[in-house]
C-alpha positions as CSV (number, residue, x, y, z in Angstrom):
1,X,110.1,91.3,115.8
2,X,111.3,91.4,112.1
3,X,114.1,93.9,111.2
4,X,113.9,95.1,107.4
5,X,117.5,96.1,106.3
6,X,116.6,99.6,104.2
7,X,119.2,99.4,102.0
8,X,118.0,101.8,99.4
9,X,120.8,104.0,97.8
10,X,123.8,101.4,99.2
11,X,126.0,99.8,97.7
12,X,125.3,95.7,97.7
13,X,128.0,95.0,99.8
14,X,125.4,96.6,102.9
15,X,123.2,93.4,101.8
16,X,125.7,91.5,102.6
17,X,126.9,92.6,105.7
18,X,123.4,92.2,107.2
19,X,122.6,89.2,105.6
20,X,125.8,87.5,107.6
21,X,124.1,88.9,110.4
22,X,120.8,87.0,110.1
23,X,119.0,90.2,108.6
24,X,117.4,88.9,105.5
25,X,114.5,91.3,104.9
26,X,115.6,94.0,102.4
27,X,113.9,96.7,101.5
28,X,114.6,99.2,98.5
29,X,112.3,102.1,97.3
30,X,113.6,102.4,93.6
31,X,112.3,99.7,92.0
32,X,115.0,99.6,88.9
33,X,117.9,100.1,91.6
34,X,116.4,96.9,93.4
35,X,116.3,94.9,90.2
36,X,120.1,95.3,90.1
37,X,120.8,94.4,93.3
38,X,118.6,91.3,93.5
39,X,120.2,89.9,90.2
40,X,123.4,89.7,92.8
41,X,122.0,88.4,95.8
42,X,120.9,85.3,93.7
43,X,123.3,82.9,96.3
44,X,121.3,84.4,98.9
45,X,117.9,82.2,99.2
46,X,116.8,83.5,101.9
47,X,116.5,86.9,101.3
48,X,113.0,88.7,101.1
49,X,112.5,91.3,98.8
50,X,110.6,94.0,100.4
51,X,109.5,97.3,98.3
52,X,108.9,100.4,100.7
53,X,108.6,103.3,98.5
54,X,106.2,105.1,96.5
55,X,105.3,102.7,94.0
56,X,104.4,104.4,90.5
57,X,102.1,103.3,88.3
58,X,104.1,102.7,85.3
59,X,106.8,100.8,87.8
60,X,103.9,98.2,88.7
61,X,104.7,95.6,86.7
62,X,108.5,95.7,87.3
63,X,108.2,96.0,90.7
64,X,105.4,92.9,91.1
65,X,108.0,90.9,89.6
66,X,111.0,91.9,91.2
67,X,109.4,91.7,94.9
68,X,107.9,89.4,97.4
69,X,106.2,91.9,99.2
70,X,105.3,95.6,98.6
71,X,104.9,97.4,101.8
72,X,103.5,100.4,100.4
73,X,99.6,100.3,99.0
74,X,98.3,103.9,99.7
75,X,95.4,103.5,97.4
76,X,92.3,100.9,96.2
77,X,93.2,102.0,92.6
78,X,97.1,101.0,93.0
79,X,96.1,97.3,94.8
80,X,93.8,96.4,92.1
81,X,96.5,97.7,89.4
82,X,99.2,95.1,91.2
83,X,96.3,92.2,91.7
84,X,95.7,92.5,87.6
85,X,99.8,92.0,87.0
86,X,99.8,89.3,89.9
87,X,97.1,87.6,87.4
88,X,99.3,88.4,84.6
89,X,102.3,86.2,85.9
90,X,100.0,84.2,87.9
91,X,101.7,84.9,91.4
92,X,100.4,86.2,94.7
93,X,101.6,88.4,96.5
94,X,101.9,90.3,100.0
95,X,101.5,93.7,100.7
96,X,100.8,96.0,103.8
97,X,98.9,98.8,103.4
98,X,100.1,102.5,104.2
99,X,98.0,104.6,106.6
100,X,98.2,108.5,107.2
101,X,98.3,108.4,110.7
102,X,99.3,111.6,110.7
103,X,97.2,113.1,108.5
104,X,99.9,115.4,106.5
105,X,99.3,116.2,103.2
106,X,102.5,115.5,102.0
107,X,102.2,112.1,102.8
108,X,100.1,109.2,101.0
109,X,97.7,106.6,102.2
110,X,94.7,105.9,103.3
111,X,93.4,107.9,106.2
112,X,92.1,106.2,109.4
113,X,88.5,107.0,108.3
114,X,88.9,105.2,105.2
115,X,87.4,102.1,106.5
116,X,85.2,100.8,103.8
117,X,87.7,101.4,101.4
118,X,90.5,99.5,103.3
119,X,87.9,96.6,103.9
120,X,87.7,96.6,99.8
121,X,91.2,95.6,100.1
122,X,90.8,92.8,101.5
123,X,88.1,91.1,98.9
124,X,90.9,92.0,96.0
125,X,92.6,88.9,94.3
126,X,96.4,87.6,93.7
127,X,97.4,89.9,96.5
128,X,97.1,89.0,100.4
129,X,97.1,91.9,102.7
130,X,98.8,91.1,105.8
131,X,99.2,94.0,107.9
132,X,99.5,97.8,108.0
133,X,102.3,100.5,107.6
134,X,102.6,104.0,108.7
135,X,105.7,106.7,109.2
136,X,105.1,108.9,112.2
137,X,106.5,113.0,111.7
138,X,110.6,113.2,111.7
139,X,110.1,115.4,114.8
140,X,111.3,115.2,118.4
141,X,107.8,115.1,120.2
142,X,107.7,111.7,121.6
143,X,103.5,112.3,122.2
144,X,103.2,113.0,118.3
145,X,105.9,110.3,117.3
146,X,103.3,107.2,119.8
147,X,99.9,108.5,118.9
148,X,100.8,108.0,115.5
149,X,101.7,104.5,116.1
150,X,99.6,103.9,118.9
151,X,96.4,104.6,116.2
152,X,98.0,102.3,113.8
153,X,97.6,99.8,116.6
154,X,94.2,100.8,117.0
155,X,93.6,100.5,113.6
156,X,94.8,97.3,113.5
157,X,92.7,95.8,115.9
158,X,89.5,97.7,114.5
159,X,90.0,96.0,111.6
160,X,90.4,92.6,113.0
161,X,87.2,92.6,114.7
162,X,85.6,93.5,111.1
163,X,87.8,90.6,109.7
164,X,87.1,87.4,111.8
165,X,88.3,84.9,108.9
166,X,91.3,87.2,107.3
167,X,92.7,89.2,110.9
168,X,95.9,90.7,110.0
169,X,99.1,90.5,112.0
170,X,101.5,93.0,110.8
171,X,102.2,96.6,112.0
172,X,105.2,98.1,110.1
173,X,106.3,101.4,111.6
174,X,109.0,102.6,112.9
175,X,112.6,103.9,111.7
176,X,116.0,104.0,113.0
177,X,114.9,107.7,114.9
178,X,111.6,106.6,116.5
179,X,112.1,102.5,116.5
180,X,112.0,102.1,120.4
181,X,108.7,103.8,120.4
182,X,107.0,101.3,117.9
183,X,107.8,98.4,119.3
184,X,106.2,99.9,122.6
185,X,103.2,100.5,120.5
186,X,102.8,96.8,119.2
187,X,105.2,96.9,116.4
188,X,105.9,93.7,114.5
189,X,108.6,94.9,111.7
190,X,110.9,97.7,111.9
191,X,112.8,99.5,109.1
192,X,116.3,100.4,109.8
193,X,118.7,102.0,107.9
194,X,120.5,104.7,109.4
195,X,121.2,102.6,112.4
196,X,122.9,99.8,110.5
197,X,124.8,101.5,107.8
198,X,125.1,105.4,108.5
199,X,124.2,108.4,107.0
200,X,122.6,108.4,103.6
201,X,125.7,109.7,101.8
C-alpha cells in the first residue's frame, strides 16, 4: 500500500515532515507551485513526483518535465499530447488514468463504457499506463462511497483480461475521508492530505 503525501497548497516544510517519516510520494495539483517546491527537495533522492490535478493543456509540457508520474489522464487527446512532449525530451513516463466512476458531470475522465478508448491508451508511446484512478462523491453514504471503488476494481480486472502482455497493477482511490473503504476495495495507493497535515487553510 503506497501512501501519496497531497501536499498541494503547503508549505515545503509538510514535505519534509513526511519524508522523515518514510512518505516519499508527493503529489501536487498546480503544476507551477510543484516546480518550486521540487527545486527544494533536490537533497531528497527519493522523492517521487506525483501530479494529481487537472492537467491543462498549455501546462503539459511543464508538468511532463517537472513529474515522474501524472496520475490524472481523463482523456485519449491529453495522453497523446504528453506522449508527443515525452518524445520531445526523450523520457517516458507513468501515468494512471482517471475513471468517472461516478458518473457526475462535474467530474472528468473516462467513463466505465469507454473501453475501446481506454484500450487506445495502452498502444500510445513514451508514456506507460500503469493503473487506474477515480474519486468517489464527498458524501457520507458508505454504499455510494464502495461501489464507486468497488467498479474501479472491476474495471481493473476487465481490463487485465483484455491485456494479457501489459496487465496493470495500480488502483489509486481513496482520500483521507473515505481511505479505509478503498483499501477494502483492492486499493494499492492512497492520497492523504487532510489526515497528515490538517485542514486546507
Amino acid at each position: 500500500m503506497k501512501i501519496i503525501a497531497v501536499t498541494k497548497t503547503k508549505p515545503f516544510s509538510c514535505i519534509i515532515d513526511v519524508y522523515q517519516l518514510g512518505i516519499t510520494s508527493i503529489g501536487e495539483n498546480r503544476v507551477n507551485d510543484a516546480i518550486e517546491k521540487f527545486e527544494s527537495s533536490k537533497n531528497m533522492p527519493m522523492v517521487e513526483k506525483r501530479f494529481i490535478g487537472h492537467l491543462q493543456s498549455n501546462k503539459t509540457k511543464k508538468c511532463v518535465t517537472a513529474f515522474d508520474t501524472i496520475d490524472s489522464i481523463h482523456s485519449l487527446k491529453l495522453l497523446k499530447k504528453i506522449s508527443r512532449e515525452c518524445q520531445k525530451g526523450k523520457k517516458t513516463i507513468k501515468a494512471l488514468l482517471e475513471i468517472n466512476t461516478s458518473a457526475e458531470t462535474q467530474k472528468k475522465g473516462f467513463l466505465p463504457e469507454d473501453i475501446n478508448e481506454i484500450l487506445q491508451c495502452f498502444e500510445v508511446q513514451n508514456v506507460q499506463v500503469e493503473g487506474l484512478m477515480t474519486m468517489a462523491p464527498f458524501t457520507k453514504d458508505e454504499k455510494i462511497v464502495r461501489s464507486c471503488f468497488s467498479l474501479l476494481r472491476q474495471m481493473k480486472n476487465k481490463l487485465n483480461k483484455l491485456l494479457p502482455l501489459k496487465p496493470i497493477k495500480e488502483l489509486s482511490m481513496g482520500m483521507s475521508n473515505d481511505y479505509e473503504i478503498a483499501i477494502e476495495e483492492g486499493a494499492t495507493q492512497i492520497r492523504l492530505g487532510t489526515v497528515l497535515f490538517g485542514p486546507r487553510s
